[in-house]
N, C-alpha and C positions, 0 to 999 in steps of 0.2 A: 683631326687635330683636337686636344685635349683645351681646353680655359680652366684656367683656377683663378680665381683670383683672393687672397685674404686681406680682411679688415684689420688692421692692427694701431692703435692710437699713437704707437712710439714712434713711429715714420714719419719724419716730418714732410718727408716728399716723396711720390709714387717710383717704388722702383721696378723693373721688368724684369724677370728672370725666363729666358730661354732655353728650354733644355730640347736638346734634337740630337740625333744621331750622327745627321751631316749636315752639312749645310747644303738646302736647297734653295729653288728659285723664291719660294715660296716664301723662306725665313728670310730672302734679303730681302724681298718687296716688304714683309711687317718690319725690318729694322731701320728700312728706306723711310715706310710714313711714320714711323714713331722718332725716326730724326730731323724732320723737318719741322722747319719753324710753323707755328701758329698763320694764319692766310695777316696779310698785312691791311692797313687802312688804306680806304681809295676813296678820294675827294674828288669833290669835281665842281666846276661853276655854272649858275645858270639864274640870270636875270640881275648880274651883280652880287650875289649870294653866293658864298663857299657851301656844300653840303656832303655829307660824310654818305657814302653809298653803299649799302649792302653789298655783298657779292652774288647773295641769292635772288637779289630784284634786279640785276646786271641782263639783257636779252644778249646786246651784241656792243664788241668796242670796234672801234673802226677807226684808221686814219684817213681824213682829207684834206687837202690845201695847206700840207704841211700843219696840223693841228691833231689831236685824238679826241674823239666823242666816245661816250657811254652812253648807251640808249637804256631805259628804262621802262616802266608804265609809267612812270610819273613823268616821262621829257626826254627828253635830250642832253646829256650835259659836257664840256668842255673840262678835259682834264689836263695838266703839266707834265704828266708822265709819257715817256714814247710808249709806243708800241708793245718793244721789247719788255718793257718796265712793266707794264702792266702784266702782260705776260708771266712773268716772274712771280708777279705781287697773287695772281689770280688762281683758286684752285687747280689742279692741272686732269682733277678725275671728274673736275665738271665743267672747265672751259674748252676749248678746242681750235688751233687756229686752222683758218680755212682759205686765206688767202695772206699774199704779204701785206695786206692790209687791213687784215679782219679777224678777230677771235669771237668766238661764240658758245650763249650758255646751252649745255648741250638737253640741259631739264625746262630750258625754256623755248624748247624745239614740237612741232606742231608732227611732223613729217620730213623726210625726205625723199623727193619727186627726181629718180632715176632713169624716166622717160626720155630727158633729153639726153642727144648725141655729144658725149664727150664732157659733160658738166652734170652736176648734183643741184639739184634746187631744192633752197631751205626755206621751208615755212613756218614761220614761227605760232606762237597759239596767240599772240595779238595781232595774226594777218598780215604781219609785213613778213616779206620775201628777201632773199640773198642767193646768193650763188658759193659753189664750192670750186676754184681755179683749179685748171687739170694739174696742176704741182702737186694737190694735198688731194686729191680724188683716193689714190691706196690707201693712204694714213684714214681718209675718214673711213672705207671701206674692211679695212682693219679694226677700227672703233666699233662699226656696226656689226662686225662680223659676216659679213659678207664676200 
């Protein structure tokens, strides 16, 4: 695959020109991420404070008790978005859900411990652990290439 790309002053906004022979898998996955929105803002509360969260400092979100947390290095924090929402809002080439109550950043992953029978155990590189439910065992196993 060729890149060009030109500088030109009179452009007031970046435009893409594709040129291909046919269209492949490969042209729709580039016109797939170049159509998608910019990643969205993800807030979250902790100790009576609103705070605006990276999505690169994100380890894992998880729902319990009818509520959704975002774990961090910095905390713990309670967020107003479900699940799903998050989901949506969250890169999707670096989050990964792993349970129906769990997505996870997949660069702030330590390991994956295959050993046990019928489940994925995830390690992350700040030492806490999760588990991968046999629902999403293919899909992450597909991710890994495995």
């Amino acid at each position: 695959m060729q890149v060009e790309i030109k500088i030109d002053s009179s452009y007031v906004e970046p435009k893409i020109i594709i040129m291909t022979a046919a269209m492949t898998e490969d042209i729709n996955m580039i016109v797939d991420k170049l159509s998608k929105e910019s990643p969205q803002i993800i807030s979250g509360s902790k100790n009576e404070k609103i705070e605006v969260i990276e999505q690169g400092d994100l380890i894992r979100v998880y729902a319990n008790a009818g509520k959704v947390f975002a774990v961090t290095d910095k905390g713990e924090y309670t967020t107003r978005f479900r699940l799903y929402e998050m989901e949506e809002r969250l890169n999707s080439n670096q989050f990964v859900r792993i349970s129906n109550s769990e997505i996870i950043n997949l660069k702030k992953v330590k390991n994956f411990d295959l050993s046990f029978t019928g489940t994925i155990c995830v390690e992350f590189m700040n030492g806490t652990t999760t588990y991968v439910s046999r629902r999403y065992i293919s899909k992450i196993k597909t991710i890994l290439g495995i």
